[in-house]
C-alpha positions in Angstrom: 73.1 138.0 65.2 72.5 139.6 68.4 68.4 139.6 68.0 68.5 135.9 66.3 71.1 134.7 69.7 68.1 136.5 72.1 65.4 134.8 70.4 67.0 131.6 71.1 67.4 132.6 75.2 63.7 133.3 75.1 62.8 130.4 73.5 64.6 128.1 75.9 63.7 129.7 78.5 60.0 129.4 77.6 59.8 126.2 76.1 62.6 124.4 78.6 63.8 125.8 81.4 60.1 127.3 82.9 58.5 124.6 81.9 61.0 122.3 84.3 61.2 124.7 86.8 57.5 124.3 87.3 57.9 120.7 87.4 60.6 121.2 90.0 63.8 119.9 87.8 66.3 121.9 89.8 65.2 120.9 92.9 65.1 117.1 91.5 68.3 117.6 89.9 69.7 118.8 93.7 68.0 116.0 95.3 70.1 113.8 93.0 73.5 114.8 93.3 73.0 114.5 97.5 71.6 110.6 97.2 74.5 110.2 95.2 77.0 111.7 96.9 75.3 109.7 99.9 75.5 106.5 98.0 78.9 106.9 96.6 80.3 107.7 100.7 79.0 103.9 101.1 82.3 102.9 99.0 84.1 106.1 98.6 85.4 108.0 101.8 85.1 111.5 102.5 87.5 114.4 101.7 89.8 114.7 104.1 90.3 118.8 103.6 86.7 119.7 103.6 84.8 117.2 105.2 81.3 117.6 102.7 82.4 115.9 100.0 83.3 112.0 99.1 86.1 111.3 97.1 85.4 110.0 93.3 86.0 109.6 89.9 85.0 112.2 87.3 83.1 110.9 84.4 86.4 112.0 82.3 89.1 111.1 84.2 91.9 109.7 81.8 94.5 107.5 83.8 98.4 108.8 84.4 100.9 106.1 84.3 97.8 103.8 86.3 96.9 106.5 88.9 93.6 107.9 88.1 92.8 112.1 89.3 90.3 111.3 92.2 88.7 114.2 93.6 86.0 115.9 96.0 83.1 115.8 94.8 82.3 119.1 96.8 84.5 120.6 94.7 86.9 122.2 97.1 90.1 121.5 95.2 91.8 118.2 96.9 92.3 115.8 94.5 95.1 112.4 94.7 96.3 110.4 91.9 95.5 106.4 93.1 94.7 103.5 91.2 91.2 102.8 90.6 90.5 100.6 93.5 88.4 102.6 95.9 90.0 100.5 98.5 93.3 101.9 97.7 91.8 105.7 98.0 90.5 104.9 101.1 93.6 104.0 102.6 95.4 107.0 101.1 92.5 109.6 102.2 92.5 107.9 106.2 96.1 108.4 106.6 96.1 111.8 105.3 92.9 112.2 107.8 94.6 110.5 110.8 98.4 112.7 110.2 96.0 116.0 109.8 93.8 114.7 112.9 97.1 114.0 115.0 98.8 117.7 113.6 95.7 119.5 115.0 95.6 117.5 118.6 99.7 118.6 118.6 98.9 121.9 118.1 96.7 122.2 120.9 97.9 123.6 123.9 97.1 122.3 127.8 94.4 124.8 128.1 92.5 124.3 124.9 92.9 120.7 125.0 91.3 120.6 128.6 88.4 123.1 127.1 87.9 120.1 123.9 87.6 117.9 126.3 85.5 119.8 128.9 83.2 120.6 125.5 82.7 116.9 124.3 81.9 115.8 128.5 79.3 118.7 128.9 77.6 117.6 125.4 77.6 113.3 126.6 76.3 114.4 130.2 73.8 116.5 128.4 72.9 113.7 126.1 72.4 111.1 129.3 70.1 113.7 130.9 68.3 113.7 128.0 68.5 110.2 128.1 67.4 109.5 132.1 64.3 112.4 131.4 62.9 110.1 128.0 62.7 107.1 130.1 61.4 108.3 133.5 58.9 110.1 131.3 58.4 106.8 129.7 57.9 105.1 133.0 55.4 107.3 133.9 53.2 107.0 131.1 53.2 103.5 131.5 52.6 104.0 135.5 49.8 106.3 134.2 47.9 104.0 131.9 49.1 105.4 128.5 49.0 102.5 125.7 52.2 100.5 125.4 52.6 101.2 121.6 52.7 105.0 123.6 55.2 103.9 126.3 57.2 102.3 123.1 57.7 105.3 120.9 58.6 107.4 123.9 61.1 104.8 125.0 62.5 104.2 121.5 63.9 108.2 121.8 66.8 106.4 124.5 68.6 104.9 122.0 69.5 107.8 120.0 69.9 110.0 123.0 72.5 107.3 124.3 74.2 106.6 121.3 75.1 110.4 121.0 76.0 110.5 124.6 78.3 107.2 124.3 79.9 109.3 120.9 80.9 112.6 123.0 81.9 110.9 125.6 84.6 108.3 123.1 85.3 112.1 121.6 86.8 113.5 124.9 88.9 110.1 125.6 90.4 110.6 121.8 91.2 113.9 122.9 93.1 113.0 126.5 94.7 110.0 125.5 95.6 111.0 122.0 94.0 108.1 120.5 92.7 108.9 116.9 92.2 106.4 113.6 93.3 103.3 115.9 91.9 100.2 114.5 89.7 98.7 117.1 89.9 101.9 119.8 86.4 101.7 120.2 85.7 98.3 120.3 88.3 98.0 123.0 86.4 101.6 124.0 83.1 99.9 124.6 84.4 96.9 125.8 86.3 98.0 128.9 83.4 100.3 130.0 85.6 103.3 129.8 82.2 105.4 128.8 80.9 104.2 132.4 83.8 104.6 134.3 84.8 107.9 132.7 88.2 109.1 131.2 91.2 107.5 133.0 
């Protein structure tokens, strides 16, 4: 039994498993399951525990009195019973996240709050330097003849820079004023310049 169970290891391993390792199957197969974990965080939201996984599904997953067993798809152990409708997990995952986000911020003393905060405004004011140095080098390749598709690309590196510097910066007013998962904070955020002006 033993000899006839090894035969059939080498012959899989010969005749399947090399054979689709030199074609790159794991790697495909890896590739996979991250575009569709990427796709299914379009509709599903992400685990509130461990942050790298999306909440879904299983293929198997047998209903209990109308609440299905959703869990991460990172496999780090959180799972909820909800109905199917992904909207209805999605309002179950973002208040667990906005009661864990608001437990952390209560924990925090005056000193490491300050230090958060102090962290996220060094990161924005490192992003608008960033920022101010893409466009004046932009300006001077354009001041210097380079072509304008040049001058373009260059330029097109502001928006990123600024976006990132605009997010720090909405990260350290969370953390002063104690807003987290309000509906509409950064609209209202954007709106009232408070990024311009600074933290109030």
């Amino acid at each position: 039994m033993k000899i006839l169970a090894g035969a059939k290891r080498a012959a899989k391993f010969t005749f399947v498993d090399m054979p689709l390792s030199i074609l790159g199957w794991r790697q495909l197969k890896a590739n996979h399951g991250y575009i569709s974990d990427l796709w299914h965080s379009l509709q599903n939201p992400q685990c509130p525990e461990c942050g790298r996984g999306v909440m879904h599904l299983p293929a198997d997953a047998q209903p209990d009195d109308s609440l299905y067993p959703w869990e991460c798809s990172a496999k780090c152990g959180f799972g909820v019973l909800a109905p199917q409708d992904p909207a209805e997990i999605r309002h179950i995952v973002q208040a667990r996240s906005e009661t864990r986000g608001k437990q952390r911020l209560a924990f925090l003393g005056d000193p490491e709050r300050d230090k958060l905060i102090a962290s996220h405004l060094r990161r924005s004011r490192a992003f608008w330097v960033a920022t101010a140095v893409v466009f004046l080098t932009a300006m001077w390749q354009l001041a210097a003849g380079a072509p304008v598709l040049v001058v373009l690309s260059v330029l097109s590196l502001c928006l990123p820079f600024s976006i990132h510097a605009i997010r720090w910066s909405y990260r350290a007013w969370q953390v002063r004023t104690g807003t987290l998962f309000v509906d509409g904070a950064f609209g209202r955020y954007l709106r009232d310049m408070l990024w311009v002006r600074g933290i109030q």
